[in-house]
C-alpha positions as CSV (number, residue, x, y, z in Angstrom):
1,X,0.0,0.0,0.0
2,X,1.3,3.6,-1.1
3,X,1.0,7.1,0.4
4,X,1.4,10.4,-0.9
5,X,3.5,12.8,1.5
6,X,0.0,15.1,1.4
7,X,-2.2,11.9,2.3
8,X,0.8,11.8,5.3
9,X,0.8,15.4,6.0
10,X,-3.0,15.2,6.1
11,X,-3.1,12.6,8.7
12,X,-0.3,14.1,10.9
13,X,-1.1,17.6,10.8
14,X,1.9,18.6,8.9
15,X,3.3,20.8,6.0
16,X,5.0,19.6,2.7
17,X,8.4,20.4,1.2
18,X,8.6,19.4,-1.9
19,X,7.0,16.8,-4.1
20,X,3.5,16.6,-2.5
21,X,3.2,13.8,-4.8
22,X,5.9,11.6,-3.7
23,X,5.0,8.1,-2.3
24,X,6.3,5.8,-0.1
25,X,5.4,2.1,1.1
26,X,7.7,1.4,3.9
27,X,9.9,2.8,6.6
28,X,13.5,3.4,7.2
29,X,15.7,4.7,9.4
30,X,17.5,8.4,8.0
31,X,21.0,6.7,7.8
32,X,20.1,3.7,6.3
33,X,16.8,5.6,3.6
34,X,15.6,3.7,0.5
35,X,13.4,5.0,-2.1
36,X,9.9,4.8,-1.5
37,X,10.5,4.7,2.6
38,X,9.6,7.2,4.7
39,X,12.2,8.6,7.4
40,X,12.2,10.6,10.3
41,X,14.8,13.1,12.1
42,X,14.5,14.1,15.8
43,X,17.4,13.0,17.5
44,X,20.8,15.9,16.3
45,X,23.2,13.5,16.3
46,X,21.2,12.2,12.8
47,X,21.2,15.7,11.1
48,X,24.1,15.2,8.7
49,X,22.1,11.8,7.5
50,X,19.1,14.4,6.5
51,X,21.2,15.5,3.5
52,X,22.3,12.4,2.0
53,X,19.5,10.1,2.9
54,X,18.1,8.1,-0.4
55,X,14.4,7.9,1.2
56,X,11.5,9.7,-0.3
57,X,10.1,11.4,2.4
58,X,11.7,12.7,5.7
59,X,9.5,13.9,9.2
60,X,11.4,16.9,10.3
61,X,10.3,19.4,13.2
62,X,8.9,22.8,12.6
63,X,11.7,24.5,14.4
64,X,14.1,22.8,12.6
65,X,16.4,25.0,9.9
66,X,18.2,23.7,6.9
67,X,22.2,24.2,6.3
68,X,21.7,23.5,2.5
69,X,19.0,21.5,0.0
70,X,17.7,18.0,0.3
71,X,16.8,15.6,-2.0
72,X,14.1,13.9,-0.1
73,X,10.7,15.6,0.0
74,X,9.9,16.9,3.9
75,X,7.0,17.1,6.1
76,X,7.4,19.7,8.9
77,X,5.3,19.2,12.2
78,X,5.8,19.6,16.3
79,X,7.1,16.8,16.6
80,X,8.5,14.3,14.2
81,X,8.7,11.0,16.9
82,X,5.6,11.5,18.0
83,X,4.5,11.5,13.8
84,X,6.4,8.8,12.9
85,X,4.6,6.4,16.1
86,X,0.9,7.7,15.0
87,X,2.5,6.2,11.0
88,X,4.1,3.6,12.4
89,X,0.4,2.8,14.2
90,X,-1.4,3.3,11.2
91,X,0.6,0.9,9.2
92,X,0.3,-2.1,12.3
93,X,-3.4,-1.7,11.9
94,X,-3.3,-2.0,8.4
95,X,-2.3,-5.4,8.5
96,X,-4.4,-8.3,8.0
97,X,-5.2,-10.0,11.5
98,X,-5.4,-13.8,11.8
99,X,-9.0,-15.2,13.1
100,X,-10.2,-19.1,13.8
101,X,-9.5,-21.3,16.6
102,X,-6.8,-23.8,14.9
103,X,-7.6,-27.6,15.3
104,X,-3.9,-28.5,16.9
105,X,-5.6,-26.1,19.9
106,X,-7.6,-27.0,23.3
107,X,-10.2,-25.1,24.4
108,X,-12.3,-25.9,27.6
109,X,-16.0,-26.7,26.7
110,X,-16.4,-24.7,29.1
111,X,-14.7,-21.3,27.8
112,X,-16.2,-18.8,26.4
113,X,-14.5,-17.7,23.1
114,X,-15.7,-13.8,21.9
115,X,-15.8,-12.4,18.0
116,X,-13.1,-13.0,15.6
117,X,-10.7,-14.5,18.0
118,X,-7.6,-16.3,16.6
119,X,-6.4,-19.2,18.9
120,X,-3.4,-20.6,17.8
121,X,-1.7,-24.5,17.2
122,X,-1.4,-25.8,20.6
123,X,-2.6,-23.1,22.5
124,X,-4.4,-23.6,25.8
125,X,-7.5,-22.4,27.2
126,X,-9.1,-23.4,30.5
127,X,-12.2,-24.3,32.2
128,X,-14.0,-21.3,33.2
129,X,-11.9,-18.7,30.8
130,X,-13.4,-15.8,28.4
131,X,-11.7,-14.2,25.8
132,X,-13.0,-11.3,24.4
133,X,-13.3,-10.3,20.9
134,X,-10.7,-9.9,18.6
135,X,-8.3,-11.3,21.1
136,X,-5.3,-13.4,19.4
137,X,-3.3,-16.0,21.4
138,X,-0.3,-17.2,19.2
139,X,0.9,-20.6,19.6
140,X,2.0,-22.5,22.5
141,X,0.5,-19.9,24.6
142,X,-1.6,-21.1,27.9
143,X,-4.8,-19.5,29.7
144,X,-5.5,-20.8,33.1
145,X,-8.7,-22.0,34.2
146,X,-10.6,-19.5,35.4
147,X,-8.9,-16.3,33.5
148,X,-11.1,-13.3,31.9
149,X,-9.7,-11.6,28.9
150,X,-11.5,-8.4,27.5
151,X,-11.2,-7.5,23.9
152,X,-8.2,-6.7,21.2
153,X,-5.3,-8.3,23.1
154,X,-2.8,-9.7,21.6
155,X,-0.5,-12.7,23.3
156,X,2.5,-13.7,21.7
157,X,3.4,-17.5,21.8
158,X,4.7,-18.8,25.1
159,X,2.7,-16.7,27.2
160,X,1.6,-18.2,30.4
161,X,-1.4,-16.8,32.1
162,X,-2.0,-18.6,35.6
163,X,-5.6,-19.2,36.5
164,X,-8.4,-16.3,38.0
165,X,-6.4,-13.5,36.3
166,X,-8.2,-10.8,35.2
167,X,-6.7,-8.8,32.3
168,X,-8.4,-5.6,30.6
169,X,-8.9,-4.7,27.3
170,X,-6.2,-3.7,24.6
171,X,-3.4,-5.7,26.6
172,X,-0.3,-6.7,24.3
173,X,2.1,-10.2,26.1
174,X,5.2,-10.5,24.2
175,X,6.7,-14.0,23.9
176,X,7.8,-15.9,27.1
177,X,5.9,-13.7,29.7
178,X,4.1,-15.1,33.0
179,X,1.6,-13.4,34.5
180,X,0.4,-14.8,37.7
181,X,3.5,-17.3,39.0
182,X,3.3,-17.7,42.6
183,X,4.8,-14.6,44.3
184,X,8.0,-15.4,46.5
185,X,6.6,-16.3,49.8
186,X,7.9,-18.5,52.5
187,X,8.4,-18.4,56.4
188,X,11.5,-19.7,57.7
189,X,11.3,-22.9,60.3
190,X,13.5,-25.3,61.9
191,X,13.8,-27.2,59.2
192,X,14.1,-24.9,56.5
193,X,11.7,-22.6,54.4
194,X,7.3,-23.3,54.7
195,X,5.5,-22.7,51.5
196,X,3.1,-19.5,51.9
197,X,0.3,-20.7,50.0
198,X,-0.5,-17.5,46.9
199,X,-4.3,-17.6,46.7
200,X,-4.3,-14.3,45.2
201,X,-4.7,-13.2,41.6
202,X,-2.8,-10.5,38.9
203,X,-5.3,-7.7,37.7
204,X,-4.2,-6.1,34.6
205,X,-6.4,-2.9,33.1
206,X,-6.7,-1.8,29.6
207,X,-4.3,-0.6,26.9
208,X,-1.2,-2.4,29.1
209,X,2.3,-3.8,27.2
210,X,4.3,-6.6,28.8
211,X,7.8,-7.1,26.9
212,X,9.1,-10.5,26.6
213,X,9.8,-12.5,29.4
214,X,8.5,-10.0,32.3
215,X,6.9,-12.2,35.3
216,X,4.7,-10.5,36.8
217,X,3.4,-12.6,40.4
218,X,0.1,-13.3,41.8
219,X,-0.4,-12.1,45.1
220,X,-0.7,-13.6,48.3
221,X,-3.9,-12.5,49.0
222,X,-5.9,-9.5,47.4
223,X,-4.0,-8.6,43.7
224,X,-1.2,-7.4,42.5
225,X,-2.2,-4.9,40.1
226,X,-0.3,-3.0,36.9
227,X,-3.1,-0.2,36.3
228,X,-4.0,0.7,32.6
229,X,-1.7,2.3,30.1
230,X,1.5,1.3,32.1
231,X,3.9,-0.3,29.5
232,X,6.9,-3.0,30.9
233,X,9.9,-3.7,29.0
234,X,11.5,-7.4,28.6
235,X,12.8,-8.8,31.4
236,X,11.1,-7.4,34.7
237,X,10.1,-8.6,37.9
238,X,7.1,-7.5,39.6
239,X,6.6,-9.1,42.6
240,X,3.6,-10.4,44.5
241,X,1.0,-7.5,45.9
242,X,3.1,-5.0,43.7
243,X,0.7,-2.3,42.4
244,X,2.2,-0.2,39.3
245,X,0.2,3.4,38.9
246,X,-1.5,4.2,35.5
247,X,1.0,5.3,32.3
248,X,4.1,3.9,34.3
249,X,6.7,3.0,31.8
250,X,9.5,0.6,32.9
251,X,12.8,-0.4,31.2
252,X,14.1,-4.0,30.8
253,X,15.9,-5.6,34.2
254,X,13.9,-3.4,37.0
255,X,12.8,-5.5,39.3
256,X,10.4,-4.2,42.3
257,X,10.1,-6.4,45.5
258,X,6.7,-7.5,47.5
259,X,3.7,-4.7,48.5
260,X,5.9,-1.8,46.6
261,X,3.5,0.6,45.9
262,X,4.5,2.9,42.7
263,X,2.0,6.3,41.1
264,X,1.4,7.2,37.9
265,X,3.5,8.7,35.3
266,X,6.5,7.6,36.6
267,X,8.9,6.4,34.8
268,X,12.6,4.2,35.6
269,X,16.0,3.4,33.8
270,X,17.1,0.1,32.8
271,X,17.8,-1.9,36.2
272,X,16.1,-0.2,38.6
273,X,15.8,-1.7,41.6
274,X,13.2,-1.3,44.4
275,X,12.8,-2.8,48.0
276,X,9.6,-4.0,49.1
277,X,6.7,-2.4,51.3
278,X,7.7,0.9,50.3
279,X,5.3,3.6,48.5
280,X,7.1,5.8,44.9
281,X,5.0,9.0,44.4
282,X,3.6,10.2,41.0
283,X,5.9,11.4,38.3
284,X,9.0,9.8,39.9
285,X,11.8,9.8,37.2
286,X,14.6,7.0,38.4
287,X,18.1,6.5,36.4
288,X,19.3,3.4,35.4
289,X,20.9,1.1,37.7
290,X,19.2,3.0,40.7
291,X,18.7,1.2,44.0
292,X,15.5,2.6,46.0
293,X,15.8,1.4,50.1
294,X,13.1,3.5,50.9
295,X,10.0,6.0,50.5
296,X,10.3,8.5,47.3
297,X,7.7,11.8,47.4
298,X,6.4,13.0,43.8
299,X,7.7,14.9,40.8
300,X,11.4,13.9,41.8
301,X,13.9,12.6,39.2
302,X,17.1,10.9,40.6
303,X,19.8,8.5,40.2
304,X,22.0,6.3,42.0
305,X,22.0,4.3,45.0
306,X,20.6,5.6,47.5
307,X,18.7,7.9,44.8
308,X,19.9,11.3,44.6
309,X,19.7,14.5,42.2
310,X,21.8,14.3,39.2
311,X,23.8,17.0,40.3
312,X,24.8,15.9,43.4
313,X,24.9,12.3,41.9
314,X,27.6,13.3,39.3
315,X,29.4,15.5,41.9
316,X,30.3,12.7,44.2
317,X,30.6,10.2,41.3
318,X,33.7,12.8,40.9
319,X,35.1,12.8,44.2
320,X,34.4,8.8,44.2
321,X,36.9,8.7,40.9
322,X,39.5,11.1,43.2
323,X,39.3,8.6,46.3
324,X,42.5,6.3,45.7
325,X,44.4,9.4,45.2
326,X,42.9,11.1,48.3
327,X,43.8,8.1,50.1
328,X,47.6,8.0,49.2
329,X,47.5,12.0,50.2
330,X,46.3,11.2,53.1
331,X,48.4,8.5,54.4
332,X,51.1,11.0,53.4
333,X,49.9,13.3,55.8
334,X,49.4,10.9,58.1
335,X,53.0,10.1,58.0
336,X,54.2,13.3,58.1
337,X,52.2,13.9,61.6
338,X,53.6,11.0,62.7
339,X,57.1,12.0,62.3
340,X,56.4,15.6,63.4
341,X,54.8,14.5,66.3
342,X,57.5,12.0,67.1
343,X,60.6,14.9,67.0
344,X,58.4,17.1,69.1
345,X,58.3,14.2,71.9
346,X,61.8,13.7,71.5
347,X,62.6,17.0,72.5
């Protein structure tokens, strides 16, 4: 399927330099443009790409000013990511979506299977579950007894849904996810560790995205809940009685212990970690590699362990860099007391 850039500037608001007529059928990034692809330049450290680039069609910002001509035909609008994910959107939805329960499958007699749902070769689905319409559940992939699905989700094959989960509408599982694995509970005895039976469930609202193999734990009693719009990258832990604030976004490797409660908005670096029972405010912005111990208020971003400000994060990360040399100036001194100290005695 082709576009015109003013069927694209159209759709995204924007304004057309150049061949209004120029099509395109696919994407590309700026550095590596083809013709008939459509590109995108936010980032400055791309600019000198924006010159050479062989792709028809380039998103640039309004703001942005030219050092000499271009080949490509632009769009200018506020803000050319932001473009480029509404495109890159449209074109997802374009595609065909599969549909049909396959016979390799199982479905519970017992399940109750919505509109247009796609269920694929040995999938699982069990007593007691409902999938809403348009739902798709690739291969391989298993539903619990017990679980409720609402409409348009999509999970990827190797998902594992434990049973009584509830999960919202617009949900997206990518491949190798568990949602609903016994949270990490046992009491220490004479003889070792007791179980702590989970009875609890996972409670997942609308418009949510789980990256590939995230766990995400059932509580021990109650829910553990990630509230809707809050997008997960691969490779997180959530443990059980977690709850995760609407429109949180979390990067791969953050792992957040028992009863953590976090707000909205927030959003954390690439292995975060946080200790358990604690509470994160709204709009907390946390570094990568941060370590949380304790209680953060709202509308703070930080980094480090314990957090901090940037500034002061990068001031000491100076002096820490400085310390074996501040050590060997102060054993220096050290010695030179000594040695003062001793002909003063000897006096």
């Amino acid at each position: 399927m082709e576009f015109t850039a003013k069927q694209i500037a159209e759709f995204i608001q924007g304004r057309v330099e150049g061949d209004e007529n120029a099509t395109v059928h696919t994407f590309a990034k700026i550095e590596e443009g083809v013709s008939g692809a459509i590109s995108f330049l936010s980032n400055p450290k791309y600019t000198h790409y924006l010159y050479d680039t062989k792709s028809s069609i380039v998103l640039i910002n309004e703001d942005f000013e030219l050092e000499r001509g271009v080949n490509a035909t632009l769009i200018r609008v506020k803000n050319a990511y932001e473009c480029v994910a509404k495109l890159l959107q449209l074109y997802e939805s374009s595609k065909p979506k599969k549909a049909g329960i396959d016979s390799l499958a199982f479905v519970s007699p017992n399940a109750k299977i919505g509109k247009d749902v796609y269920i694929g070769a040995f999938a699982y689905i069990g007593d007691g579950s409902i999938i809403g319409d348009y739902t798709q559940v690739y291969p391989n992939t298993v539903i619990g007894d017990g679980v409720k699905i609402g409409k348009g989700c999509i999970f990827y094959p190797n998902v594992t849904i434990y049973q009584g989960c509830k999960l919202g509408n617009n949900i997206t599982i990518h491949a190798g996810s568990v949602i609903g694995a016994d949270g990490f509970g046992f009491a220490p005895s004479t003889e070792g560790y007791d179980k702590i039976p989970q009875i609890g469930i996972v409670t997942i609202e609308d418009n949510v995205e789980i990256g590939a193999n995230t766990c995400v734990d059932r509580s021990t009693m109650g829910s553990t809940y990630i509230r809707k719009g809050v997008k997960l990258d691969n490779l997180v832990q959530v443990a059980h009685n977690v709850e995760i604030g609407e429109n949180t976004v979390m990067s791969a490797q953050v792992g957040i212990a028992g009863s953590t409660k976090i707000g909205s908005w927030c959003m954390f670096g690439g292995q975060v970690g946080l200790a358990g029972h604690i509470q994160i405010g709204d709009k907390v912005f946390l570094g990568a590699q941060s370590g949380v111990p304790g209680n953060i208020k709202s509308n703070q971003t930080l980094i480090g362990t314990p957090p901090m400000e940037p500034k002061q994060y990068f001031k000491s990360q100076v002096i820490i860099r400085r310390l074996p040399d501040m050590y060997k100036q102060l054993n220096e001194i050290q010695k030179e007391l000594d040695e003062l100290k001793n002909k003063l005695e000897s006096k």
